[in-house]
C-alpha positions as CSV (number, residue, x, y, z in Angstrom):
1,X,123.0,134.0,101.5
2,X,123.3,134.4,105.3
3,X,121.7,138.0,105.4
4,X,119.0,136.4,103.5
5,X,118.8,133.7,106.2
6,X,119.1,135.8,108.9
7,X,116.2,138.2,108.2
8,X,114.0,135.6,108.1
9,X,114.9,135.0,111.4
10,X,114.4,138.7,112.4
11,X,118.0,139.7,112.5
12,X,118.9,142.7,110.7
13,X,122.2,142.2,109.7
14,X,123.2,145.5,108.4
15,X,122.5,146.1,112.3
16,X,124.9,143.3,113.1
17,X,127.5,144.2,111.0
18,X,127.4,148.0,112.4
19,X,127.4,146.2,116.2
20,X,130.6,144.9,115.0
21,X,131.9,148.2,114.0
22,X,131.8,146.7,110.6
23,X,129.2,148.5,108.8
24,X,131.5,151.0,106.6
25,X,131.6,147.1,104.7
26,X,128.0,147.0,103.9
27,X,128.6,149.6,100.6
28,X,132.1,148.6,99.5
29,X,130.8,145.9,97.3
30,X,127.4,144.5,95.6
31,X,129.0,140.5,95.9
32,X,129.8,141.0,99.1
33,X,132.7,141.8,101.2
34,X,135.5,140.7,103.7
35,X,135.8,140.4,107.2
36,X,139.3,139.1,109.5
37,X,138.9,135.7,111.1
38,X,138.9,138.1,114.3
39,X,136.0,139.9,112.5
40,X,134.3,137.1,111.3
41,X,134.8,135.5,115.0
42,X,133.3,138.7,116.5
43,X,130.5,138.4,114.0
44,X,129.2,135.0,115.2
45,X,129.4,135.8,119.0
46,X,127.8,139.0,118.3
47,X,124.9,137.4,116.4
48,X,125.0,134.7,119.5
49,X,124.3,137.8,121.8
50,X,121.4,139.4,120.0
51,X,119.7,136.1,119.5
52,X,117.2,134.8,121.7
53,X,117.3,131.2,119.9
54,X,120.1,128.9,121.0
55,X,119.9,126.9,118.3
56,X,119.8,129.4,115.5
57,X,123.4,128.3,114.2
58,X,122.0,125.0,113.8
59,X,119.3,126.4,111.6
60,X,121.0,128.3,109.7
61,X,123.1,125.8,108.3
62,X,120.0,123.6,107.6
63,X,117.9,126.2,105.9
64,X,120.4,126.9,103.2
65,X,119.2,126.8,99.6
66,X,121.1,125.2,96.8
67,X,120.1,128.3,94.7
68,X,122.3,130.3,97.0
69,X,125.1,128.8,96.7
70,X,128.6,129.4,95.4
71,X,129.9,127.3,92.3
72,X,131.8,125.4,95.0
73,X,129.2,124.1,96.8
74,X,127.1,123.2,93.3
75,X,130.4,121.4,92.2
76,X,130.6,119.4,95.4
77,X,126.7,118.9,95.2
78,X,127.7,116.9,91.6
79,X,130.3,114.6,93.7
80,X,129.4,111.0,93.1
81,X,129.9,110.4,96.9
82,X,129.6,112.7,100.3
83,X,133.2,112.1,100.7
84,X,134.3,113.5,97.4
85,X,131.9,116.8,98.2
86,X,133.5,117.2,101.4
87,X,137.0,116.8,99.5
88,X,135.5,119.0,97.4
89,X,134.4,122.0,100.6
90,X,137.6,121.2,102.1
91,X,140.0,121.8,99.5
92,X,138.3,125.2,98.1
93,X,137.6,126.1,102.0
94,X,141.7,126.0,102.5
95,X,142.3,128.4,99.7
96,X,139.8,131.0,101.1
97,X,140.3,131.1,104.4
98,X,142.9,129.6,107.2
99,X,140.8,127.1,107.8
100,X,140.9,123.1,107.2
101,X,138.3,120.3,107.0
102,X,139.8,117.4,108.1
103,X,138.2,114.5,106.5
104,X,139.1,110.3,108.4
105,X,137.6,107.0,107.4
106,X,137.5,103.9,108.4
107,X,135.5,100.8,107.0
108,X,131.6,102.3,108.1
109,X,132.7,106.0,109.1
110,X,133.9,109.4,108.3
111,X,135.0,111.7,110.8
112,X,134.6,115.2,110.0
113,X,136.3,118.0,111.9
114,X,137.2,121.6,111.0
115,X,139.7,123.7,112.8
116,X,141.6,127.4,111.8
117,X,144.9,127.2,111.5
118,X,146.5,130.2,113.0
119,X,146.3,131.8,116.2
120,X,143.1,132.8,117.1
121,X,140.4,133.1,120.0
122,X,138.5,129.8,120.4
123,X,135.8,129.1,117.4
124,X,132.6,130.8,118.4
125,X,129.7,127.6,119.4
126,X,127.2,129.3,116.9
127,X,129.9,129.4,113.9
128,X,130.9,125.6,115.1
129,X,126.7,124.5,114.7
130,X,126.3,126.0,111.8
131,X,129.3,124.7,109.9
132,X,128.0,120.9,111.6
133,X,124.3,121.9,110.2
134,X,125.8,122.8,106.4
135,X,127.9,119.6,106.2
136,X,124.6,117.7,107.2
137,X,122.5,119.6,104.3
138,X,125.1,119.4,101.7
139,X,125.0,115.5,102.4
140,X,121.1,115.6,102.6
141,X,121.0,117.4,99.1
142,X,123.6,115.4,97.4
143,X,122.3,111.3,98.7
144,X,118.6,113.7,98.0
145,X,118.1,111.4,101.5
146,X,118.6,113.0,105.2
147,X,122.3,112.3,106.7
148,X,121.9,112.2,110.2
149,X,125.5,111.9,112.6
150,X,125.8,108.8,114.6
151,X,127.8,111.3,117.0
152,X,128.6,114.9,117.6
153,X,131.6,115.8,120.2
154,X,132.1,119.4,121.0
155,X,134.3,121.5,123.5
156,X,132.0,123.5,125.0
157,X,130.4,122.9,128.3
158,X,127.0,122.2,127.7
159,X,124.5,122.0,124.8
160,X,121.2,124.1,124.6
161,X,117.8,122.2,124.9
162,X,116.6,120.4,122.0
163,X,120.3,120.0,120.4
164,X,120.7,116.7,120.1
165,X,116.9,116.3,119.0
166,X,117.8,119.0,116.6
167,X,121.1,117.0,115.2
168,X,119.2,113.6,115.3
169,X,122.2,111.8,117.5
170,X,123.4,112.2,120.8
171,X,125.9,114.8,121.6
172,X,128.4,115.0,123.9
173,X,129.9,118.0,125.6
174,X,133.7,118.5,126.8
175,X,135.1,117.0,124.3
176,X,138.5,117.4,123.3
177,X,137.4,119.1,119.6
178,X,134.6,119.8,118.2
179,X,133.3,116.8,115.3
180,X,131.0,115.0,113.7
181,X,131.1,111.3,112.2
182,X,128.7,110.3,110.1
183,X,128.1,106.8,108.2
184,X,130.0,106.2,105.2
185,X,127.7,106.9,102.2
């Protein structure tokens, strides 16, 4: 799904994969293959580095095409409520990878943050606005009506131009973590 996505953007990403020292990957499977966190870290900032589009993570994450995705995704796509598909993502996501969606609601929101759960190097900004960009779309899909954020916080200094037009809300930098809350569908 993402190599798909990223030569439309003009990425190669057997190139990318070799730029991570990676490529011996490219031919041990046909479904695909398997990368550390470190790897998959290095992957993102890598792919930040040979792109000339700030905002490509953000992209990414909204281009994505239900036909492309894993059985996961469609099951969460059938929840009766966003909540129950991020339920869904989060539960499946923890027994992949160590990684957690955390998932808080009050009476009109839900906050939704996702953090790795071992010791690693900081999560790279263009991995971070992607994952923010697919939890918008899988909402979008599943209402079939756009979710749009009422905020985004993230840890990094400063946001690219266009971001928060991007998003749809504002966005504010330095946070303390890196989330999104979005109205409670």
């Amino acid at each position: 799904m993402l190599s798909i996505l990223l030569q439309q953007k003009g990425i190669d990403f057997n190139e990318l994969l070799r730029l991570i020292h990676c490529s011996e990957l490219i031919s041990c499977s046909s479904t695909g293959f398997e990368l550390t966190v470190d790897e998959y870290f290095l992957f993102w900032r890598t792919l930040k580095n040979i792109s000339t589009n700030p905002l490509l993570g953000l992209e990414l994450g909204a281009e994505i095409k239900p036909e492309t995705f894993d059985p996961v995704f469609l099951a969460a796509l059938a929840s009766n409520t966003y909540q129950d598909a991020l339920s869904r993502l989060a539960r499946f996501k923890k027994l992949l990878y160590p990684a957690k969606i955390h998932i808080i609601e009050n009476d009109s929101e839900v906050l939704i943050s996702h953090c790795w759960t071992g010791v690693y190097d900081s999560e790279p900004d263009m991995l971070v606005d992607t994952e923010i960009s697919f939890i918008l779309r899988l909402g979008s899909l599943g209402l079939q009506q756009k979710v749009i954020p009422n905020r985004v916080e993230l840890t990094r200094d400063a946001i690219a131009p266009g971001y928060a037009e991007k998003i749809g809300c504002y966005v504010k930098p330095n946070g303390c973590g890196s989330f999104l809350t979005t109205q409670k569908h």
